[in-house]
C-alpha positions in Angstrom: 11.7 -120.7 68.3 9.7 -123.5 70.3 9.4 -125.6 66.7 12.7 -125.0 66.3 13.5 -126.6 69.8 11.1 -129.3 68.8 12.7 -129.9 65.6 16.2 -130.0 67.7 15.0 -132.6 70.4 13.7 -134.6 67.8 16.7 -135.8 66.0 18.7 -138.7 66.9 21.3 -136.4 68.5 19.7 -134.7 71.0 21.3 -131.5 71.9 22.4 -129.9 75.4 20.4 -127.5 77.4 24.1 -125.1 77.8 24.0 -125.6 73.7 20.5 -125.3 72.5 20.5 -121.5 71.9 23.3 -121.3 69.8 22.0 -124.5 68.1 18.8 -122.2 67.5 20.8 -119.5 66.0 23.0 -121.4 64.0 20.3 -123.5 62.1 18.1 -120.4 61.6 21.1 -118.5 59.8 22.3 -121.8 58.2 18.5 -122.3 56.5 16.8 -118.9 56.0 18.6 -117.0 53.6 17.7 -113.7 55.2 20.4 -114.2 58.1 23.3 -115.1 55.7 25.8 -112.8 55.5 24.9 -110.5 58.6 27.7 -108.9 60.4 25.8 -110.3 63.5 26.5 -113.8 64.9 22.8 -115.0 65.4 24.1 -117.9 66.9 25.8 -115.6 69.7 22.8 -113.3 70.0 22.1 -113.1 73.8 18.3 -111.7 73.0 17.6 -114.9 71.1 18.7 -117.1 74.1 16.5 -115.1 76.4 13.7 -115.8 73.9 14.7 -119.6 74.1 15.1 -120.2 77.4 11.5 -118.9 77.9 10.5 -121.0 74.9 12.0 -123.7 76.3 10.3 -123.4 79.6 6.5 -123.2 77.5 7.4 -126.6 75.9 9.1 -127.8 79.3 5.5 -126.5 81.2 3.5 -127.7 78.2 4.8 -131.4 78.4 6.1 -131.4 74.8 9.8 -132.0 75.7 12.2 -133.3 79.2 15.0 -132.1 80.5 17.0 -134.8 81.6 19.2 -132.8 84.8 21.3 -135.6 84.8 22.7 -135.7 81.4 21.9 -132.2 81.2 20.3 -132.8 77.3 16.7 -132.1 75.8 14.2 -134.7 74.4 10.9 -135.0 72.6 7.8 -136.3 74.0 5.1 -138.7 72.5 2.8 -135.6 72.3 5.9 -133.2 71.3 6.2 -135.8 68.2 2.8 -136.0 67.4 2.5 -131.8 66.7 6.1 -131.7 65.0 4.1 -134.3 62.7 1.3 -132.6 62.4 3.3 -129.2 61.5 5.0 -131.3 58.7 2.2 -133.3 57.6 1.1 -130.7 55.4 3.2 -130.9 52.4 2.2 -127.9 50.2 2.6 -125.5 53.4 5.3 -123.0 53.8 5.4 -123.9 57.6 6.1 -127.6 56.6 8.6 -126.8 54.1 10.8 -124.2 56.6 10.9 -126.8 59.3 12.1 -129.7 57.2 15.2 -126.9 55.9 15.6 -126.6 59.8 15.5 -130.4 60.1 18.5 -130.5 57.2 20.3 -127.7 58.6 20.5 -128.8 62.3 21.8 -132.1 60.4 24.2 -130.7 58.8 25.7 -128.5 61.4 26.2 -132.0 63.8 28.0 -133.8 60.6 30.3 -130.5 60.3 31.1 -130.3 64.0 31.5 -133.8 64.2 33.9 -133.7 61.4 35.9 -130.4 62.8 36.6 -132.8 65.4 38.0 -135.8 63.5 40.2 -133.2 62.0 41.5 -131.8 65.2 
């Protein structure tokens, strides 16, 4: 869960601390094909914001992200980039190939919303 927060700050648009654990649970059932199709929401699960709350407090204590109060959104830090690199780096790993699908999906789930809107 704390890559996937990593992966989240890291993109241009940086998500909102009220948002970022149904951002977690909708990219992990957009990209892993284990979670499609559940009768369970995993975006709405309340265990998996617990879980990212406190993951986001380890990154948060760790200095890999900020919390700007004021605009009330989440962003990367030099050292935050440099292990989300590192975790990627590695080409042939399974690791570095789930978090780029996680990259894609978060992607895609801002381009939908954003177009849900335009619709409206």
């Amino acid at each position: 869960i704390a890559l996937v927060i990593l992966i989240l700050s890291k993109d241009k648009r940086k998500p909102r601390v009220a948002e970022i654990g149904q951002f977690v649970g909708e990219t992990l059932e957009a990209c892993m094909p284990a979670f499609k199709g559940t009768s369970q929401k995993l975006g709405w699960s309340a265990t998996l914001r617990i879980r990212t709350v406190t993951a986001l407090g380890f990154l948060e204590q760790a200095s890999l992200i900020t919390v700007d109060n004021r605009k009330g959104k989440v962003a990367i830090t030099e050292l935050g980039k440099r292990v989300v690199e590192r975790a990627i780096s590695n080409e042939a790993d399974d690791l570095s190939y789930n978090l780029s699908r996680v990259s894609r999906s978060y992607r895609n789930l801002c381009v939908a919303r954003q177009l849900d809107l335009v619709l409206e």
